[in-house]
C-alpha positions in Angstrom: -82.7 19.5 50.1 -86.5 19.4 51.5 -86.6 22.6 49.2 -85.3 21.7 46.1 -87.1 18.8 46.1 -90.3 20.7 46.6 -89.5 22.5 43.7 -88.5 19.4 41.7 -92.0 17.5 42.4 -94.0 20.4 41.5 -92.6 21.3 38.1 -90.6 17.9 37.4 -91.6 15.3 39.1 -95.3 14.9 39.9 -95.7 15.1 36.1 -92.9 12.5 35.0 -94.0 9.9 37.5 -97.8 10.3 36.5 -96.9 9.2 32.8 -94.6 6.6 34.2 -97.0 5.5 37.2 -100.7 7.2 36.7 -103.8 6.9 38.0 -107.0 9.2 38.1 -108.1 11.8 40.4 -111.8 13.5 40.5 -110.7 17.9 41.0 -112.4 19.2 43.7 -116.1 21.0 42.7 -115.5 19.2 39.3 -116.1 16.1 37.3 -112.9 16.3 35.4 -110.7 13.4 36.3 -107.2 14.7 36.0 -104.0 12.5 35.9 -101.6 12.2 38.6 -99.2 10.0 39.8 -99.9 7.2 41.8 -97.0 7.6 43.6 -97.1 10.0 46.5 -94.4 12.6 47.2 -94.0 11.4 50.9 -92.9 7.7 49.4 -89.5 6.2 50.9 -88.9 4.9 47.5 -90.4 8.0 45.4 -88.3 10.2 48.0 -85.0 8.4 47.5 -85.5 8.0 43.7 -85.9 11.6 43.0 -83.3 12.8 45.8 -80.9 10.3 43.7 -81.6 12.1 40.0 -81.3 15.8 41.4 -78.1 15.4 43.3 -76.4 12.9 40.4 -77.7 15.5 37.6 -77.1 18.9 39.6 -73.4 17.2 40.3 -72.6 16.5 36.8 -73.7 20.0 35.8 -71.8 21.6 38.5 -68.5 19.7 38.0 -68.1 19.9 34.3 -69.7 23.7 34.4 -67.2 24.9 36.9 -64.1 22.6 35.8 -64.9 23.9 32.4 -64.2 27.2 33.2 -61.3 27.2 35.3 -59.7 24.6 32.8 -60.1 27.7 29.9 -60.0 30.7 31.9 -57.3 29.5 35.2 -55.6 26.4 34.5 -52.0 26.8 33.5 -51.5 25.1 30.5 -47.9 25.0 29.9 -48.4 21.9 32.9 -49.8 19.7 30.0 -45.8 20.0 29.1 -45.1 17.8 32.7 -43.6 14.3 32.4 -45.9 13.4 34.3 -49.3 14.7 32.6 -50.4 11.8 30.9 -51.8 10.7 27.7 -55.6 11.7 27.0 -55.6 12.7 30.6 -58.6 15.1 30.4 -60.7 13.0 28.9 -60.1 10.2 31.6 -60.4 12.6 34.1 -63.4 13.4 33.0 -64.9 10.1 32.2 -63.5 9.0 35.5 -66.0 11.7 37.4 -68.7 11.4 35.3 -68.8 7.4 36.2 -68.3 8.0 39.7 -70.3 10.3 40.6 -73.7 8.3 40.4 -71.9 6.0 42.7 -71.0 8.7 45.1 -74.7 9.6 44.9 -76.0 6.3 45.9 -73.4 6.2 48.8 -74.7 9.5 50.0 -78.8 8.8 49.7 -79.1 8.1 53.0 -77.9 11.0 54.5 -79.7 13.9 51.3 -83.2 11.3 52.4 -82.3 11.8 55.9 -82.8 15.6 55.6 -85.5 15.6 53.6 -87.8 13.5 56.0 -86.9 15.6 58.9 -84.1 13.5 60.3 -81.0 15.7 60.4 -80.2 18.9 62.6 -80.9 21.3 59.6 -83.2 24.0 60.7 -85.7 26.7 58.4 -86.9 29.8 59.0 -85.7 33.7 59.7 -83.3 34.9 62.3 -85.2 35.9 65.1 -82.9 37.3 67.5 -79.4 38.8 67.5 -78.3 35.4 69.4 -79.9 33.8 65.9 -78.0 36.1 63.5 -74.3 34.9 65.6 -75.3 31.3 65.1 -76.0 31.7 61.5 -72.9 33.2 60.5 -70.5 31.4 62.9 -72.2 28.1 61.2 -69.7 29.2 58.4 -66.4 28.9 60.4 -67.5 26.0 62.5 -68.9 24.2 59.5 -65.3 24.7 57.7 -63.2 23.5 60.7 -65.0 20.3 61.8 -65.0 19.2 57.9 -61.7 19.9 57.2 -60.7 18.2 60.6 -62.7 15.0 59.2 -61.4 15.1 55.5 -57.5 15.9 56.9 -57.8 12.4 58.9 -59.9 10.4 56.3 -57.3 11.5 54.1 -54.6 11.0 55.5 -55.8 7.7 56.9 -56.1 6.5 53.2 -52.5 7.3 52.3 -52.0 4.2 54.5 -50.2 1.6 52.6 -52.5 -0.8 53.3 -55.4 0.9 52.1 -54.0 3.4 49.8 -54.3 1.2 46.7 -57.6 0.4 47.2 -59.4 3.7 47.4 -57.0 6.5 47.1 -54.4 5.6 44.4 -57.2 6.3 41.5 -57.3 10.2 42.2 -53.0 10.0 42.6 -52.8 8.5 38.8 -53.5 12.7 38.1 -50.2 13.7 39.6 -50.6 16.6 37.4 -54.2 17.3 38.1 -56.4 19.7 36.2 -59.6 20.7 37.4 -61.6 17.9 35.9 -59.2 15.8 38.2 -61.3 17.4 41.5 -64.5 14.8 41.1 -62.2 11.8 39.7 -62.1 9.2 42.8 -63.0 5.8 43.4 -66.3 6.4 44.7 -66.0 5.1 48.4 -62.7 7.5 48.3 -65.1 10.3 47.2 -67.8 9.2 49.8 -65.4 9.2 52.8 -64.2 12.5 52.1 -67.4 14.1 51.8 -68.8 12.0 54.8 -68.0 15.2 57.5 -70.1 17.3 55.5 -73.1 15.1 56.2 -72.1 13.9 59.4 -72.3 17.9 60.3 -75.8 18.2 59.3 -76.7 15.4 61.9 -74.6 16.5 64.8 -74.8 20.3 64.9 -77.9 22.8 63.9 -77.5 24.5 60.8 -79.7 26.8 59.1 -81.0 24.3 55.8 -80.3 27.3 53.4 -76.7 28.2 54.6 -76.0 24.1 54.7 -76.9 23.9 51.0 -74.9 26.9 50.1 -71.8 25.3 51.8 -72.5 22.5 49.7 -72.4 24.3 46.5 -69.2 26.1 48.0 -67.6 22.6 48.7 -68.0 21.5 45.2 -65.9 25.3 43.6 -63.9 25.2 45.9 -62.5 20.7 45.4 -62.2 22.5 41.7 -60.2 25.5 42.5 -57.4 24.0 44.6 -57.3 21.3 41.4 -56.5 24.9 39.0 -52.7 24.7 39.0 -53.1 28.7 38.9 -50.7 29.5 42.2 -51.8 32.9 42.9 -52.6 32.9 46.8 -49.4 32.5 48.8 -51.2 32.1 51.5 -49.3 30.0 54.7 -52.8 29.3 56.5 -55.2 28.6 53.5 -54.6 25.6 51.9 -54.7 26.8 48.4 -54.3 25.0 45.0 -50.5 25.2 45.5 -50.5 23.7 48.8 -52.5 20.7 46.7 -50.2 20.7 44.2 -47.3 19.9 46.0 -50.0 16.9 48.0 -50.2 15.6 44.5 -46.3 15.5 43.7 -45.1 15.1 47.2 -48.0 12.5 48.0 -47.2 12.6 52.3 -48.3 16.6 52.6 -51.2 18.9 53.0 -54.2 16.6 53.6 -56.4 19.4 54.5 -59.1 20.8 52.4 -59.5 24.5 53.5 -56.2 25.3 56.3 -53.2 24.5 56.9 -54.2 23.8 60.6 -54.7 20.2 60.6 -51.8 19.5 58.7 -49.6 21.4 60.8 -51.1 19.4 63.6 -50.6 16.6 62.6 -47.2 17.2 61.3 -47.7 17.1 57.5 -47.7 20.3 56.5 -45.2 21.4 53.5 -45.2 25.3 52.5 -45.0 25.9 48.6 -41.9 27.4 47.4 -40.8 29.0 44.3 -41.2 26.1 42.3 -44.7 26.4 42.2 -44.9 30.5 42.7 -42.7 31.6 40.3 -43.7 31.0 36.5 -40.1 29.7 35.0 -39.1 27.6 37.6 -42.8 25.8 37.3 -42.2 25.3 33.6 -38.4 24.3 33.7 -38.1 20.9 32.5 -35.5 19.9 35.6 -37.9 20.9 37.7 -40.0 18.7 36.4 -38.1 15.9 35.9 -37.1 15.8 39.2 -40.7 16.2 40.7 -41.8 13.1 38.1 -38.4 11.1 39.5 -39.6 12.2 43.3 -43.6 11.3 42.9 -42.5 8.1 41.7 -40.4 7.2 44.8 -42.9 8.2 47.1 -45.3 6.5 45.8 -43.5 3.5 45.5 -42.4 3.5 48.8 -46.4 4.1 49.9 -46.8 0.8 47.9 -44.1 -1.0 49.3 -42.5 -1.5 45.9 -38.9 -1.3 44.5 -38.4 2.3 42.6 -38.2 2.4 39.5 -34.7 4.3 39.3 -32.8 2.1 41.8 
């Protein structure tokens, strides 16, 4: 984030906070006084401010460029056909993200300002050694399993009745989710599941340019298992399928990336046919009978009577 900020001050920044906040500066070996801002780049407030606008604007760029295309190009959408897809559900989807992602910004500031001014365990620089090289690429696997460890258990953790109506329920109103469904959270749901990633950066060394690739990685990849395109049968990736049947199913596959956790932990449920194979997916008593099951569970979860008894 130290980098892109860099970048931002220098052709964004230093000149939009000089028209908002200027002041006068004689050039050097001149008498030209040119204008600058009189707000320096190593501010806490300055720092936070401009940290805040490039992660809140990059995020809404990434999530409706990349849920844009796998909504044309991936989604399946014969699931618009689904009981359970509701009314004007894009467009809520989408208004849902777009509303909750400057809170999830704000939640997060302290950890983006925390890299920035040097106070995480992200590191610079080229590979020196051979020992360097290992690190760099087993930062990848590492990096995958300790979040997904921490997002299976805050997950699963808010599937707890108690708290489950508070933060979670929101992104479980898409029981049919498209991709514009992958940003839509409460925002302190949202936060807690992306809290690993920046707990990571402060607990274990990680090269600065690697950690922000991960991060753009993160954010495709929240989209992709949201695609409702099954084509990975995969038993120890937890692909969109595997999410699918979390969203329908509700108590399964909390995991982000593997299976691992959830096996763990007991939770794991395979897909099957009914999400592989086209004509059971788009049989209307399939359907029917996952709409009639998502509602039990989740009244159950809720500790209310079902509608159907």
């Amino acid at each position: 984030m130290d980098t892109v900020l860099e970048y931002a001050d220098a052709y964004v920044f230093d000149t939009l906070y000089a028209k908002i906040w200027p002041t006068y500066t004689t050039l050097s070996n001149t008498t030209t006084n040119a204008l600058v801002s009189s707000w320096p780049r190593e501010d806490f407030w300055r720092i936070n401010l401009s940290v805040f606008l490039i992660t809140c604007i990059f995020g809404w760029i990434l999530y409706l460029g990349t849920a844009t295309l796998s909504y044309y190009l991936v989604f399946d959408h014969d699931y618009m056909k689904h009981p359970k897809f509701l009314k004007n559900q894009v467009r809520m989807e989408i208004e849902c993200a777009m509303s909750a992602i400057p809170w999830m910004t704000i939640l997060t500031l302290p950890f983006f300002s925390g890299e920035v001014m040097g106070k995480s365990m992200l590191y610079g620089g080229m590979p020196q050694t051979t020992y360097d090289w290992i690190y760099l690429f087993g930062s990848v696997p590492s990096f995958l399993f300790f979040t997904d460890g921490g997002i299976y258990w805050f997950h699963r953790w808010m599937h707890h009745p108690k708290i489950y109506k508070y933060l979670h329920k929101l992104h479980h109103k898409w029981i049919i989710p498209t991709p514009f469904a992958s940003h839509a959270f409460n925002p302190f749901d949202g936060f807690l599941q992306s809290l690993p990633y920046h707990l990571y950066a402060f607990m274990i060394p990680m090269h600065k340019y690697l950690y922000l690739g991960m991060f753009v990685f993160v954010n495709f990849w929240t989209v992709m298992i949201h695609d409702g395109e099954f084509i990975s049968h995969s038993s120890i990736i937890n692909t969109s399928a595997h999410h699918f049947v979390h969203h329908v199913y509700f108590n399964y596959n909390y995991g982000q990336y593997f299976t691992f956790w959830d096996r763990l932990g007991m939770s794991h449920r395979q897909p099957t046919d009914e999400q592989y194979v086209k004509a059971k997916r788009d049989d209307q008593k399939v359907m029917a009978r996952q709409a009639y099951d998502a509602e039990e569970i989740e009244a159950e979860t809720l500790g209310i009577k079902p509608k159907h008894q």
